[in-house]
C-alpha positions in Angstrom: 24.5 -67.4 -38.9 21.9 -69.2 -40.9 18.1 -68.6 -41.3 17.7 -71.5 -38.9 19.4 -69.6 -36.3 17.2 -66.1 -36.9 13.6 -67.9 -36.2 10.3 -67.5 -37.8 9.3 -64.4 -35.5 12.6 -62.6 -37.0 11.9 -63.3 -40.4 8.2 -62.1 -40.2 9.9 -58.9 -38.8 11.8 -58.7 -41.6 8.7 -59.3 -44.0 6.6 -56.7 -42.1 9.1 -54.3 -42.3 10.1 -54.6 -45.6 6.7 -54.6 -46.9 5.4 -51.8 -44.7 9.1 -49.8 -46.1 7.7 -50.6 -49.5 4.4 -49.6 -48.4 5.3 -45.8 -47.9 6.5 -45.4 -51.6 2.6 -47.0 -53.1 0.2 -45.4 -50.5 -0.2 -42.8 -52.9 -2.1 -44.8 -56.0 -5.4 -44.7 -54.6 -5.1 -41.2 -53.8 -3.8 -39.5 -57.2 -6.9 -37.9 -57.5 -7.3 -36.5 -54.1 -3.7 -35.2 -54.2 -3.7 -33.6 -57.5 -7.0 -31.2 -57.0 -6.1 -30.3 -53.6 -2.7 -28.9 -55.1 -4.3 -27.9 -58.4 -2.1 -30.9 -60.2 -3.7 -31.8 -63.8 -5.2 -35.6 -64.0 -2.5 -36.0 -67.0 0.5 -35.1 -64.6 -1.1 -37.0 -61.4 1.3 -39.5 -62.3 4.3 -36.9 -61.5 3.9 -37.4 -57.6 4.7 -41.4 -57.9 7.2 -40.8 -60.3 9.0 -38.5 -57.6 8.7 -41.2 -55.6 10.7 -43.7 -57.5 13.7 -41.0 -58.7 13.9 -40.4 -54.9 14.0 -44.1 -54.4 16.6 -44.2 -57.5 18.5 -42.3 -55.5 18.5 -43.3 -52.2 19.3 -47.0 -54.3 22.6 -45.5 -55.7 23.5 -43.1 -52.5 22.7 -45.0 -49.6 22.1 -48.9 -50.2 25.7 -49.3 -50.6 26.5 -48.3 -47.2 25.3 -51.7 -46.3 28.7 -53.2 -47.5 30.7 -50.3 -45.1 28.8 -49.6 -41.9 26.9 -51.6 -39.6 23.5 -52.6 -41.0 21.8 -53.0 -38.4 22.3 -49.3 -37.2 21.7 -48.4 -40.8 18.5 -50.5 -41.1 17.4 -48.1 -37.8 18.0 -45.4 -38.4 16.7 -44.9 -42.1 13.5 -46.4 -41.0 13.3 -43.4 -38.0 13.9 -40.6 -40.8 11.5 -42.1 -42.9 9.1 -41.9 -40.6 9.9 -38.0 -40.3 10.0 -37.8 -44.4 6.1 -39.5 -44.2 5.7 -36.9 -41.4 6.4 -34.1 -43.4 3.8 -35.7 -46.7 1.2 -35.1 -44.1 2.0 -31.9 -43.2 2.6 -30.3 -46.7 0.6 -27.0 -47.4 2.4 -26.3 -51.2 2.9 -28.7 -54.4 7.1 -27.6 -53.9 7.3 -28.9 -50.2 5.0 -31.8 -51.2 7.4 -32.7 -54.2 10.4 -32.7 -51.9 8.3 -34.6 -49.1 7.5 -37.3 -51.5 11.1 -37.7 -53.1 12.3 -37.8 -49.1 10.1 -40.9 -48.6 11.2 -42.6 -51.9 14.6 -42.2 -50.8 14.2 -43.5 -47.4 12.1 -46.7 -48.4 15.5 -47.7 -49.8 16.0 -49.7 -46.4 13.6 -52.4 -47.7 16.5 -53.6 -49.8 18.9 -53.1 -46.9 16.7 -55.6 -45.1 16.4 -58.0 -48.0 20.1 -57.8 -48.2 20.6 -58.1 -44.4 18.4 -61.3 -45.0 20.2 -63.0 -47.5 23.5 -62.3 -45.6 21.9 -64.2 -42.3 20.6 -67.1 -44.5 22.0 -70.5 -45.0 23.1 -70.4 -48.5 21.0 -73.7 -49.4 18.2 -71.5 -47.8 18.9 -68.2 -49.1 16.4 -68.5 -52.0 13.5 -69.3 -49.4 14.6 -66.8 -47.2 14.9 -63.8 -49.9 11.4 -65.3 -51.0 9.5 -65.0 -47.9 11.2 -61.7 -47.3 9.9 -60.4 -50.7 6.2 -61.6 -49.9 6.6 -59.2 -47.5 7.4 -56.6 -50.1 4.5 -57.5 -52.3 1.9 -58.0 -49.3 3.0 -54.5 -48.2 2.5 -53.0 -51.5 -1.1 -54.7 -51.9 -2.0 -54.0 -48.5 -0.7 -50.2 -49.1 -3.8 -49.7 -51.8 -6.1 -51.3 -49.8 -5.4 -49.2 -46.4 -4.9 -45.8 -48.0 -8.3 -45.8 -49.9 -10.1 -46.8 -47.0 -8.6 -44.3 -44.6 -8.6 -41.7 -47.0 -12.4 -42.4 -47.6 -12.7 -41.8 -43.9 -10.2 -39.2 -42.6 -8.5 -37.7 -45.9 -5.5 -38.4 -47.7 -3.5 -37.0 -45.1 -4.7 -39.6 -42.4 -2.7 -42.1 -44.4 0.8 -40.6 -44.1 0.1 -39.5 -40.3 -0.7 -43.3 -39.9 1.9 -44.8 -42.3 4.6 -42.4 -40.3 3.5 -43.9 -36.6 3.9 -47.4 -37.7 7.3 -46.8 -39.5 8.0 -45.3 -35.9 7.1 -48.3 -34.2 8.5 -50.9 -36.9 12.3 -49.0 -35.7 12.0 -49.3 -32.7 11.3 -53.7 -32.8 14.2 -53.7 -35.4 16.6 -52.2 -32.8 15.3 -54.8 -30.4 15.4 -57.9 -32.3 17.3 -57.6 -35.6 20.8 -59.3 -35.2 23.2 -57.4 -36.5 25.6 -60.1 -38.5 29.2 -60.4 -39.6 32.0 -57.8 -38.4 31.9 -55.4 -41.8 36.1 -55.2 -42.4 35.4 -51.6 -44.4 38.5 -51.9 -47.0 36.8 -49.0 -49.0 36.0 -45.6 -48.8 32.6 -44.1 -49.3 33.6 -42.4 -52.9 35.5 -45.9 -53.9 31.9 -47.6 -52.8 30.0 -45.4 -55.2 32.5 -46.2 -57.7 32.6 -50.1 -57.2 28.8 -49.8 -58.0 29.4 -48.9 -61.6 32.1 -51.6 -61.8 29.8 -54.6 -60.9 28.1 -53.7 -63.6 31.3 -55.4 -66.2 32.4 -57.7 -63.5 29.1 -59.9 -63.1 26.8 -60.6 -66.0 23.9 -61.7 -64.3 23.4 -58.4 -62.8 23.6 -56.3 -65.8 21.0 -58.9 -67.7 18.6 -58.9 -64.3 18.7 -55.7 -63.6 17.4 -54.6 -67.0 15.1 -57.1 -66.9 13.5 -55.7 -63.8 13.0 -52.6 -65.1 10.8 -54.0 -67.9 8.7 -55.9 -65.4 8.5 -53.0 -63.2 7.5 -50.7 -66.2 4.5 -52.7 -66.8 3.6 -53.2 -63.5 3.5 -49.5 -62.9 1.6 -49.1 -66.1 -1.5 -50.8 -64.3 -1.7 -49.4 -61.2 -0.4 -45.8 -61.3 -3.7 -44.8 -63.4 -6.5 -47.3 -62.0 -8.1 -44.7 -59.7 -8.8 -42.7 -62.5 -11.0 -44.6 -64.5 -12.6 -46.5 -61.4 -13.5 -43.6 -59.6 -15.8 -42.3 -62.9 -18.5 -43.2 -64.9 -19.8 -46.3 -65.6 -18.2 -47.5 -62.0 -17.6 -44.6 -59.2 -15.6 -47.2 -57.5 -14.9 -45.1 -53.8 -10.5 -45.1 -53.2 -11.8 -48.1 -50.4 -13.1 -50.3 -53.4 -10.4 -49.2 -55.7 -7.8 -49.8 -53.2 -9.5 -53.4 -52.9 -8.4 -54.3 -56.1 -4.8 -54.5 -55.3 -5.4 -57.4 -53.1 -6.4 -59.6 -56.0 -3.2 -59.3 -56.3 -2.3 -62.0 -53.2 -1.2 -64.3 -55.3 1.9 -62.0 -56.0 3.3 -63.0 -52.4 2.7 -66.7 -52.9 4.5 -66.6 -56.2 7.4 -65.2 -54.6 7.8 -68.1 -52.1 7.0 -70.4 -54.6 9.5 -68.9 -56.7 12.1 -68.8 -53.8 12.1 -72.1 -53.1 12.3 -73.5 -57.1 15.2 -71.4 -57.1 16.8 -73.1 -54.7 16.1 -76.0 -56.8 18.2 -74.7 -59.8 15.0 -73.9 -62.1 15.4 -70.0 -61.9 15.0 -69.9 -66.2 11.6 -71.9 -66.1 10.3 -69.5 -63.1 11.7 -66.8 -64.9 9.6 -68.0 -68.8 6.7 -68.6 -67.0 6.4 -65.4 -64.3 6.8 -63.7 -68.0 4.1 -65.1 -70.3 1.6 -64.4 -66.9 2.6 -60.7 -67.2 2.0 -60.8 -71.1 -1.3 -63.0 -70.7 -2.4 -60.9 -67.9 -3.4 -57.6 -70.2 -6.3 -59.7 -72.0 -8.6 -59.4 -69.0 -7.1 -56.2 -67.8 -8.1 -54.9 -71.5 -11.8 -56.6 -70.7 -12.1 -54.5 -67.0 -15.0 -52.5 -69.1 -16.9 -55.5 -69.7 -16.6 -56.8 -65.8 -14.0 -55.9 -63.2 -13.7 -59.4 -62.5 -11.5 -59.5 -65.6 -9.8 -56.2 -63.6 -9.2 -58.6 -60.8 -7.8 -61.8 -62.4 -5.5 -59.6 -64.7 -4.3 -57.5 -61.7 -3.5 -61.9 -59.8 -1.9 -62.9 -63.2 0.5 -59.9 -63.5 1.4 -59.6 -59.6 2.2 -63.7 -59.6 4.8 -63.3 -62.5 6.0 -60.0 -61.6 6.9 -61.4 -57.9 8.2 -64.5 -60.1 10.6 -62.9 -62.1 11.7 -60.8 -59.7 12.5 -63.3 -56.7 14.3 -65.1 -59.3 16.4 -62.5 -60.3 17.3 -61.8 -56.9 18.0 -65.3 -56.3 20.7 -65.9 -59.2 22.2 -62.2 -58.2 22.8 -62.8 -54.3 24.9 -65.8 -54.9 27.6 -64.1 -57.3 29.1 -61.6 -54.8 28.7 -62.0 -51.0 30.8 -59.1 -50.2 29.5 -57.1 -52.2 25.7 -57.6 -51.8 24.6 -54.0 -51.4 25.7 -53.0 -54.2 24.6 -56.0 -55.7 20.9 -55.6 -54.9 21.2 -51.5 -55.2 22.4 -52.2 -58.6 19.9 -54.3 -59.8 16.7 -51.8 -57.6 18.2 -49.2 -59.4 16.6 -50.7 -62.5 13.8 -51.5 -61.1 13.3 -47.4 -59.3 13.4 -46.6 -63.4 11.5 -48.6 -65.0 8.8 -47.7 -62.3 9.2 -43.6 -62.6 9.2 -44.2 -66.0 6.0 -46.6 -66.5 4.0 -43.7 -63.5 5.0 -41.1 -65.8 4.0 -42.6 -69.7 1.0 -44.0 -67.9 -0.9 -41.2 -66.7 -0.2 -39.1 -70.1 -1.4 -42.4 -72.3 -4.3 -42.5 -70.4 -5.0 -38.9 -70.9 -4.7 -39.4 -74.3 -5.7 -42.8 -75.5 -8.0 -44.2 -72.5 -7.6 -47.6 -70.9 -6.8 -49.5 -74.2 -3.9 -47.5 -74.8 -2.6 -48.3 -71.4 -2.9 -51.6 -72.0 -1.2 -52.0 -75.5 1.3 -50.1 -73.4 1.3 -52.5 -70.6 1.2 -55.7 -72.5 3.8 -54.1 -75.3 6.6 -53.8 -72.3 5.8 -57.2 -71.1 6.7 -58.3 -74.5 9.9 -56.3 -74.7 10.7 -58.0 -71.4 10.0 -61.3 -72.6 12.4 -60.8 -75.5 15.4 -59.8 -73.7 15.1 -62.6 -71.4 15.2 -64.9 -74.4 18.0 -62.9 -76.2 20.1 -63.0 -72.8 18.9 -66.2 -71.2 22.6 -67.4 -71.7 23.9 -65.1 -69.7 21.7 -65.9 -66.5 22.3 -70.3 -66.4 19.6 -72.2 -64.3 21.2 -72.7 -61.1 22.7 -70.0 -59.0 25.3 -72.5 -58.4 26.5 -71.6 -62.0 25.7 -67.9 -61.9 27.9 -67.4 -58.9 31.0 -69.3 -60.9 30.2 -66.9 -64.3 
């Protein structure tokens, strides 16, 4: 079945849903603060909560992604978007840090369907199209994320923290219920494995196919330094000299728009067999990007075209990366794209967690030498490993 076949209206459901998936593990950025002096968290630990988050979505990348090669993923797309809605439920609800904890790392492991989606995507998707396809899908990702700032700080403004995840659990609710209705389900899955051989086969991608071990690293660099900004912006904003409400700090992800046009762009070069020259320049924009975040004390104009800069080459590299990986090993492409998130759920636990202390203990210009120092790693590896990823995803697939 090609992309031709799905129709726009099924690939915006795809988009929504990823990004609203996607959604449900950010919606708590804004809201650090909030969170951590309602359950007597320090500032320097606030960070803890996302980094739950992400080893719950590590998790659910390694336990339950790969089920997507076995079972039906249509079913599988359902139903993990109904129990997430319970896990975002249960945030809601929490009256102690321990249930809270759990409640969060329940939510990250759930939001794993947004690469069951992705996946689902690419499998439905002409393979001259895939890279558009995958691209317009991961706008969705990025739009959700942005979005996800914007929302939560405004409704926690108005209602409380809590409002959000009441909210957030409805429309994942709602979201299940047009996927049953409209999603196709694909390809007869001929399951030659069992689930311990699955598990197993994820660790031997790894040696079999290059690419992924060189993207997948990659992405959690990028990740890293994405998760650097954003995991301790509310705390600055909300204090002296700006007292930024959550509304107007939320805000501030959305400068980050271009992030969903990059990964179209980026989607449809790849199809085009420039994947390295997306990859370089979606790189040097996440370096470049730290001199104005450095400057957000001076104007927070400089916040917001740091915040564009980083989100366009973080949604560039990453779209690329997808795009050489999903052509090596179409029956394996769960495990492919668990594989590579897998990275990705690091590098973003780790960046939430070094953030928040570095801030603590260095301000906002040590979070930026952070920031801009793991972009520079990034950029490095690529160049040392750039081989190993060719230009076309033609030649990737034949590696």
């Amino acid at each position: 079945m090609s992309s031709t076949e799905l129709g726009r209206p099924i690939i915006a459901l795809f988009a929504v849903a990823c990004g609203l998936s996607v959604a449900c593990v950010t919606f708590a950025e804004p809201l650090l603060d909030s969170i951590a002096d309602e359950f007597g968290i320090s500032h320097a630990a606030a960070g803890t909560v996302t980094t739950v988050t992400q080893l719950g979505y590590g998790l659910g990348l390694i336990l339950l992604v790969p089920l997507g090669d076995l079972v039906d993923r249509r079913r599988l797309i359902v139903t993990h978007t109904v129990l997430a809605a319970a896990a975002l439920l249960a945030v809601a609800g929490a009256r102690s840090a321990a249930i809270l904890y759990a409640a969060f790392a329940a939510a990250g492991l759930l939001a794993v369907v947004t690469q069951i989606l992705v996946a689902h995507a690419a499998l439905l998707a002409a393979p001259a199209q895939r890279g558009r396809v995958v691209g317009l899908v991961t706008s969705g990702v990025i739009t959700g994320i942005l979005l996800a700032r914007a929302i939560s700080g405004g409704l926690a403004d108005l209602l409380g923290w809590r409002a959000v995840y009441f909210c957030a659990s409805a429309a994942m609710l709602a979201v299940g219920m047009l996927l049953l209705a409209f999603v196709p389900p694909g390809p007869r899955i001929a399951a030659r494995l069992t689930y311990p051989q699955l598990l197993r086969s994820l660790a031997t991608l790894f040696f079999d196919v290059p690419i992924l071990r060189v993207r997948a690293i990659l992405a959690g660099l990028i990740f890293a330094s994405n998760t650097i900004l954003w995991t301790p912006l509310v705390l600055p904003l909300t204090r002296e000299p700006f007292l930024l409400t959550r509304t107007e700090v939320g805000l501030f992800g959305l400068a980050g728009v271009a992030g969903a046009v990059g990964a179209t762009v980026a989607g449809r070069l790849a199809d085009r067999g420039f994947v390295q020259h997306i990859t370089a320049a979606g790189l040097l924009l996440m370096i470049l990007a730290w001199l104005p975040i450095a400057l957000m004390h001076a104007s927070l104009w400089f916040l917001a075209l740091g915040a564009l800069a980083i989100s366009f080459g973080l949604q560039a590299v990453h779209v690329s990366n997808q795009s050489l990986i999903y052509m090596t090993r179409p029956d394996a492409r769960s495990r492919l794209v668990a594989g590579y998130m897998v990275f990705y759920s690091i590098g973003s636990a780790l960046g939430a967690a070094a953030s928040t202390l570095v801030y603590a203990r260095s301000g906002w210009s040590g979070v930026c030498l952070a920031g801009c120092a793991t972009s520079v790693v990034a950029t490095g590896f690529w160049w040392l490993t750039r081989k190993a990823a060719p230009d076309t995803p033609g030649d990737g697939a034949r590696s």
